[in-house]
N, C-alpha and C positions, 0 to 999 in steps of 0.2 A: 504494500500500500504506500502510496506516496503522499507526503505532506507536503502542506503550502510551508512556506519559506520561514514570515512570519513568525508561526508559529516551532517553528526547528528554532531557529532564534532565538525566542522567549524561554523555549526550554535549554535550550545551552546554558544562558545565565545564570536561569536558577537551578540546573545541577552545579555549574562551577561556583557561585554562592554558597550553596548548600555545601562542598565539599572543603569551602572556605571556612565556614562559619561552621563543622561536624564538631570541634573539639567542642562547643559550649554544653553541649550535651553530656559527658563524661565530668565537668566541669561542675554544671548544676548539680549531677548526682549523687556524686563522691561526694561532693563539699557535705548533702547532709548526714552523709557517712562518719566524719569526724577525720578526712583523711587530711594532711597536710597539702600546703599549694605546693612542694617538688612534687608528690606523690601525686596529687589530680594530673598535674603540667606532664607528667611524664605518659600518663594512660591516657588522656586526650593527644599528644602527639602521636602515640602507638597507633589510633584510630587514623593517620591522615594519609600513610600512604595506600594501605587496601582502600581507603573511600575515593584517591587520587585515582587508582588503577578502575576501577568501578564507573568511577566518573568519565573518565577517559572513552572506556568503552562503550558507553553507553552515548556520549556526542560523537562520536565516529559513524556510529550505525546509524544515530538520525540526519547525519548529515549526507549521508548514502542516499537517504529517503526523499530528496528534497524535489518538489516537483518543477519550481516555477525560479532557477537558481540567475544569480543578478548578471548582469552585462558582460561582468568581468570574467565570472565563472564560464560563460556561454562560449566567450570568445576563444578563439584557436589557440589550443595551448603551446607553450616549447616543447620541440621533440627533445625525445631522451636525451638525446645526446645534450642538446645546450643546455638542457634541466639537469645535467650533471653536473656543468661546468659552472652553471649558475648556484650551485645547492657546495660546492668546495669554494668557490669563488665568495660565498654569502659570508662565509665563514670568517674568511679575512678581512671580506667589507665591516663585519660585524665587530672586527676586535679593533679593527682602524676607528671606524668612528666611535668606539667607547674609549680609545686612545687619547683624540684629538678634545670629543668631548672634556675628556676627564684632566687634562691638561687645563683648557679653559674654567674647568672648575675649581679648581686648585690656584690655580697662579693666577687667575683674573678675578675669580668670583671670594676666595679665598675657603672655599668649603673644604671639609676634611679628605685625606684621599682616601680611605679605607671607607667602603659602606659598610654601615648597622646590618643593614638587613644581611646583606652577604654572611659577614661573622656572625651572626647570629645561627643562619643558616648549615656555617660550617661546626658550630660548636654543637648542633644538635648531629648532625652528621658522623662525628665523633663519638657522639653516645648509641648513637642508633643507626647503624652502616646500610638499611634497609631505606634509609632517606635518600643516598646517593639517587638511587633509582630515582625517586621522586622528582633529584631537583636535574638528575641529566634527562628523562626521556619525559616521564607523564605530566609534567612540570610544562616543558616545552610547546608539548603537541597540544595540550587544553588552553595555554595562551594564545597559542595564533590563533584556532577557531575560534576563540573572544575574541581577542581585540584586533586580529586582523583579518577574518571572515568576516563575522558578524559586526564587529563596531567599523573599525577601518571601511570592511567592503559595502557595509549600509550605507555609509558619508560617502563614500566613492557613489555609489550607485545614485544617491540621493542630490547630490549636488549639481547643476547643471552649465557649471562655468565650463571654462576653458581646459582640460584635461589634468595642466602643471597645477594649474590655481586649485581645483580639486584634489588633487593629491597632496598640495600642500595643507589644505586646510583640513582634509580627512586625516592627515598622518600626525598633524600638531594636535587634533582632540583628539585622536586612539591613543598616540603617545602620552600627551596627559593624563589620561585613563589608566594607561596601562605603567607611566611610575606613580600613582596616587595608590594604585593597587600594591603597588612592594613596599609603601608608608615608608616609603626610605627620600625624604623629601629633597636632602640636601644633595643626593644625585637625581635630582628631578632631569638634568642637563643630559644626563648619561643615558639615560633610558631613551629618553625620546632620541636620541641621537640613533639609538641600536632600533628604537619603534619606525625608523623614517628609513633605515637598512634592509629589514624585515618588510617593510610593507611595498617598499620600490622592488624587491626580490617579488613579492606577490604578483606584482603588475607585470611586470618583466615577464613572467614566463606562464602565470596565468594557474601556477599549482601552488597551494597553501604549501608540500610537503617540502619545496624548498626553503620557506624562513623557517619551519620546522625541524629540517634537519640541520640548517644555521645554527640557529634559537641551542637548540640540544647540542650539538657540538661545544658551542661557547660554553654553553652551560655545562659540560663532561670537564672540558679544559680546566676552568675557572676550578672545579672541584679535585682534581687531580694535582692540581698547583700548590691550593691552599691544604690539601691533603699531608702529599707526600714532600712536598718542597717550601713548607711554611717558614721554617727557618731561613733559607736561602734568602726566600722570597719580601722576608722582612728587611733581612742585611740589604738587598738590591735597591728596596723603598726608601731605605734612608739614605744610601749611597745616591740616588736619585736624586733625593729633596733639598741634599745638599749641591750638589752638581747645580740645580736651577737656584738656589738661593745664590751662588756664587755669579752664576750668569746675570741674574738680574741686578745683583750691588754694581756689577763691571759695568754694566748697560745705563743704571743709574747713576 
């Protein structure tokens, strides 16, 4: 059976919500149990990556469903071939512009260079090695169909300017969207930078699966760094921070 669009839509959101908002449940529970907040916090995160994998599969298969799919999805997609070169290719667009971004964030805007949310993400990760999955593959693939099917491709579809003018105004509200959703405010710059990487990949070849396997790459890399190379990767941060602090007194 095939569904209107619309309504595929509406239900994306509110299973990705719902898979959002699952620990409050475990949260409420326990609490009138008498259990301590480590002890709730630890069984409401236990709950997030089966509800993630759940969630996943369940917008894939309605998205399968879709009868009446927008302009973009219709149109002639890239053959394999350049959806390959585009989907490796995303990857490095994807770490450039969280580069340049986060350069600009740093030394012009003056915002911290490590995000909250990231560490936060890696310190659970640490506890619980069942998260990885979460933040490299089911993590990824439930983001694009939000904010760049569904949000992105709606403003796209919705918008009826000039093609550039549309993309840019669709990728600046998904991307708002989609750093307001990682509540990591102070790389608001970063995200949208990597949401305008992602969503020009969408346009480009006309398949979600490319910023998705961007998206999750970045995301495998980013976790395998702060992993297994977190020491390295701090000495390099500060060796960094000083190198441009020196640049900019010379320049000053």
């Amino acid at each position: 059976m095939k569904l209107n669009r619309l309504s595929v839509n509406i239900l994306t959101l509110l299973i990705y919500l719902g898979a959002q908002f699952i620990t409050l449940i475990p949260g409420l529970y326990y609490k009138s149990k008498g259990l301590s907040y480590n002890e709730i916090n630890q069984i409401a995160l236990s709950w997030l990556p089966p509800t993630f994998i759940v969630a996943t599969i369940l917008i894939v298969f309605l998205h399968t469903r879709v009868k009446n799919e927008t302009r973009l999805e219709r149109s002639k997609k890239a053959k394999w071939t350049e959806t390959l070169i585009w989907m490796f290719a995303g990857v490095f667009l994807a770490f450039f512009a969280q580069m340049i971004m986060g350069m600009i964030n740093v030394y012009i805007l003056n915002q911290p260079i490590e995000s909250q949310n990231t560490k936060n993400l890696m310190q659970v990760a640490k506890k619980m090695p069942m998260f990885i999955i979460l933040i490299s593959v089911f993590g990824p693939i439930l983001e694009e169909y939000v904010f760049r099917k569904v949000i992105f491709g709606e403003l796209f579809e919705f918008l009826k300017f000039n093609r550039v003018i549309a993309f840019i105004i669709s990728g600046l509200i998904s991307g708002l969207i989609f750093a307001a959703a990682h509540g990591d405010f102070d790389h608001t710059l970063i995200y949208l930078g990597m949401a305008f990487v992602f969503s020009g990949l969408y346009v480009a070849t006309k398949r979600i699966i490319v910023p998705m396997f961007a998206h999750a790459m970045m995301n495998t890399t980013v976790v395998l760094v702060q992993l297994v190379f977190a020491d390295k990767l701090e000495h390099l941060q500060q060796q960094a921070k000083q190198t441009a602090q020196i640049i900019l007194h010379i320049i000053q």
